[in-house]
N, C-alpha and C positions, 0 to 999 in steps of 0.2 A: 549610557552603559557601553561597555569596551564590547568589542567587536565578539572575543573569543565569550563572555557572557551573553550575547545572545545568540550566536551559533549554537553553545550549549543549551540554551533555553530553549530555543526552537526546539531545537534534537530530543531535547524532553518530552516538549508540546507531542511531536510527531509520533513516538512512543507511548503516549497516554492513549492520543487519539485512534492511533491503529489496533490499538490493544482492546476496544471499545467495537470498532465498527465493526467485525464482526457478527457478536453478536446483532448488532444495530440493525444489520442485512438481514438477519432472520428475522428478524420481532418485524423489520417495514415489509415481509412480503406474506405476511400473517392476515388472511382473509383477502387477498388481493394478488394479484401477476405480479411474478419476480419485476420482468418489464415494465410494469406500471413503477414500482417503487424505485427501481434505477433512474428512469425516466425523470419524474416528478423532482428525486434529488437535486439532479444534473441541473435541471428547470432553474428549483429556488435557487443554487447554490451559484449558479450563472445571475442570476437576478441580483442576490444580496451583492457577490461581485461588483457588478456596474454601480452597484449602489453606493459600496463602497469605496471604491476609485474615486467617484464624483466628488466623496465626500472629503478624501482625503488628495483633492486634486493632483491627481496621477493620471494617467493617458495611455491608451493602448499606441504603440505606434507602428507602423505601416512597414518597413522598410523588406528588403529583402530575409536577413537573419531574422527578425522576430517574426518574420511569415512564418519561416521552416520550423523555430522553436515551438510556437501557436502547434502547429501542425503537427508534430513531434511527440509533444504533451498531450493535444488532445485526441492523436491515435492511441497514444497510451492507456487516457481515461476511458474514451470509449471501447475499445477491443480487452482492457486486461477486465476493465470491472463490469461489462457484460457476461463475461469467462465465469467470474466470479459469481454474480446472483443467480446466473445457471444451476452452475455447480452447488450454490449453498442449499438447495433444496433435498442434496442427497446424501448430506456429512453434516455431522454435531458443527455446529459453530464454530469452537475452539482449533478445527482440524484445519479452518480456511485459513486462518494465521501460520498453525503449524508445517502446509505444504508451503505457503510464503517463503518459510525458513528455506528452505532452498537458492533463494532468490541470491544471497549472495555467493553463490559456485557459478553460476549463469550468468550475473553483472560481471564477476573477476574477469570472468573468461572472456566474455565481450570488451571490457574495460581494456584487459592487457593487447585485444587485437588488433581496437580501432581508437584508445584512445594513448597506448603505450603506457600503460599505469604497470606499475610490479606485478609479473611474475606470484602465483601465491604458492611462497617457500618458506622452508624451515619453520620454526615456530609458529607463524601465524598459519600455516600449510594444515599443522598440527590442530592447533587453535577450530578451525574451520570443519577440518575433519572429526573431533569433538562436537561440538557444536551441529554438524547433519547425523552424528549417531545418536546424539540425544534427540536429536526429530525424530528418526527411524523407529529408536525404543518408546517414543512417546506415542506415535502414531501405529505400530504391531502391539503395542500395549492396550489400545483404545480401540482394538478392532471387534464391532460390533453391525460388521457389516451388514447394510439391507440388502435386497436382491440388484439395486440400481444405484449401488453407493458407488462404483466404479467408476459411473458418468463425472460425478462431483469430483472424485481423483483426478481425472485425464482435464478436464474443463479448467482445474484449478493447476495445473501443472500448464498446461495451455496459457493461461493467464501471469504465470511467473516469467513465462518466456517473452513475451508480448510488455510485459511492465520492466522488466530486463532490458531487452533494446530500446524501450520508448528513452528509459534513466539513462542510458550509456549515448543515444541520438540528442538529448537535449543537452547532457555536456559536453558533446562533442562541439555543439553548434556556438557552446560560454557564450549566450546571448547573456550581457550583465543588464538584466532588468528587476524590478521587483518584484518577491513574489506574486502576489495579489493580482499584477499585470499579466505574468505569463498564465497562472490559474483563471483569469479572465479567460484568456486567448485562449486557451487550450479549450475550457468550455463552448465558446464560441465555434470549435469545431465539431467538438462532442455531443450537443445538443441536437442540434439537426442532423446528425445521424443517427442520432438515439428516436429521433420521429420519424427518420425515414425508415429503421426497422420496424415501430410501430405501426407505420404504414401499411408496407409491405407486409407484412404478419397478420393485419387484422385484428388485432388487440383489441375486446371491447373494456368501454370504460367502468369500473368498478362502482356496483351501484350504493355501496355505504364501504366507509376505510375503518377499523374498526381502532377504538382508540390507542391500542399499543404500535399498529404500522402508523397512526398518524404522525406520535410523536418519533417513532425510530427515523420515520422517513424526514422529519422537520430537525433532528440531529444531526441527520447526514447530508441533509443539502448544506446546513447554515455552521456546524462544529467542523464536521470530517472534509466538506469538500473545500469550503470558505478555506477556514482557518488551517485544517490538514493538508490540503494541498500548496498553499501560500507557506508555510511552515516548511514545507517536504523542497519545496522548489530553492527557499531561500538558504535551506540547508546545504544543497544542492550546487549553489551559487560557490560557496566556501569551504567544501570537503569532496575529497576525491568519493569516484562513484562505486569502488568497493565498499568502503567505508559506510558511507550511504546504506547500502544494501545489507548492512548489519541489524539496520532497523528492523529488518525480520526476524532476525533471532532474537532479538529480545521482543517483540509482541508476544508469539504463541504463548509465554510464561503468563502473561497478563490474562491474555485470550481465555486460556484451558480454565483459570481460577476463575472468572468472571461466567465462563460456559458452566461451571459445574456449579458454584452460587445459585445463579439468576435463573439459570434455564435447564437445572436439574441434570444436564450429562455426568456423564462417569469420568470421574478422578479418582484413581487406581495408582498402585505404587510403581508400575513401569511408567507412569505418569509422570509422579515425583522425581524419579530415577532420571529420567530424559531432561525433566525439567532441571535439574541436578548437574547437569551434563553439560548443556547447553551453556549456562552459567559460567561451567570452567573453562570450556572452549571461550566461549567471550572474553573470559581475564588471560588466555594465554594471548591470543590473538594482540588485544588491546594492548598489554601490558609487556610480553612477550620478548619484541625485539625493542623497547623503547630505547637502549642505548643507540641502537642501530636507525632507528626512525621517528620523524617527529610524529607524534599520534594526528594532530590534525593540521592543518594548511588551511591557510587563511588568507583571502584574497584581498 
């Protein structure tokens, strides 16, 4: 398969997957500590990793640059998606993707400071700017605030920013490894800091997981973190990291439909409307200045 077909394929993968977990966050901390269910993920999805390395004879390796990428990555996993299972306890599901959307104004902006990437102007400026009012109308559309829904706002804005520089520090670092290897690595750092908050917190252990967190949490160690982070990294490898960071705009769309299916929230027409929005800012952006620039980069 040619290069640019599986760049695209991943990039699909990575869209499916984010569009999914989610809800997946909710349903794994259903009868159980958020922290147990982040925790336990991290666990398997470290595990399957090694597992699969071995099997597909790959090797972590030691060197300087793949220390700092490991590092990088697995500040990222641990600090944005602890932010995360926080946060999901006090907002519908679909709104965690939707404050994600964000994520590419806070990559741009990192991108063009430290890693010299464009400027985000003209069309794509527009494009972008589309694209956060259709979150804005999507999310003042869906407001059903609880008295402590605020927390889950600032935790999850918290966690854009934290997943923002972790994505703009690991291409800064263009360690060319594969994915599977760095998403090892990263876990490798993540893990043991995921027990040592456990620790320090006192966490007791869950004395029955009732069967919907077993399976959300057995999707997200072994789909979201295996395959979606191995996916996200190799994307990563191949396309600048605005670009990248577009993956958030198109989840919420996923998100919000799959939140108001499976888990009963409210899809409302400033809903559609946002969703509507978002869409068109994506084709200007994407589509926008193509005389002007090649849509992807291919290393």
């Amino acid at each position: 398969m040619e290069l640019k077909q599986k760049v695209q394929g991943s990039y699909l993968a990575v869209v499916m997957i984010w569009g999914t977990t989610p809800l997946a966050i909710q349903w794994s901390a259903t009868g159980v500590s958020y922290l147990f269910g982040v925790t336990a993920r991290m666990v398997i999805g470290l595990v399957i990793c090694l597992l699969l390395l071995q099997a597909m004879k790959l090797s972590l390796h030691w060197h300087h640059k793949a220390r700092l990428t490991y590092l990088a990555a697995g500040l990222g996993i641990y600090a944005a998606m602890l932010c995360v299972y926080w946060g999901a306890r006090y907002i519908p599901s679909g709104w965690i993707s939707v404050l994600f959307g964000l994520t590419p104004i806070v990559t741009g902006l990192m991108a063009w400071r430290f890693l010299g990437e464009r400027k985000l102007g003209g069309v794509r400026l527009l494009g972008v700017i589309a694209g956060i009012t259709g979150l804005v109308v999507v999310f003042y559309g869906s407001l059903h605030f609880s008295e402590n829904a605020w927390y889950g706002v600032v935790a999850l804005l918290c966690s854009v920013t934290l997943h923002s520089a972790s994505t703009v520090w690991t291409k800064y670092l263009d360690y060319q490894a594969h994915g599977l290897e760095i998403t090892a690595g990263g876990l490798l750092v993540a893990v043991p800091l995921y027990l040592l908050t456990w620790w320090i917190l006192q966490e007791p252990w869950p004395q029955q997981i009732p069967a919907r967190a077993g399976w959300a949490i057995l999707y997200l160690g072994v789909i979201a973190t295996v395959f979606g982070f191995a996916a996200f990294f190799y994307v990563l490898r191949h396309v600048d990291a605005t670009r990248v960071a577009l993956l958030t705009l198109m989840t919420p769309i996923l998100a919000l439909w799959l939140g108001s299916w499976l888990n009963g929230e409210a899809l409302t027409w400033p809903v559609v409307a946002g969703t509507a929005l978002i869409l068109f800012g994506l084709m200007l952006y994407e589509f926008g200045e193509r005389g002007k620039t090649i849509a992807w980069r291919y290393n």
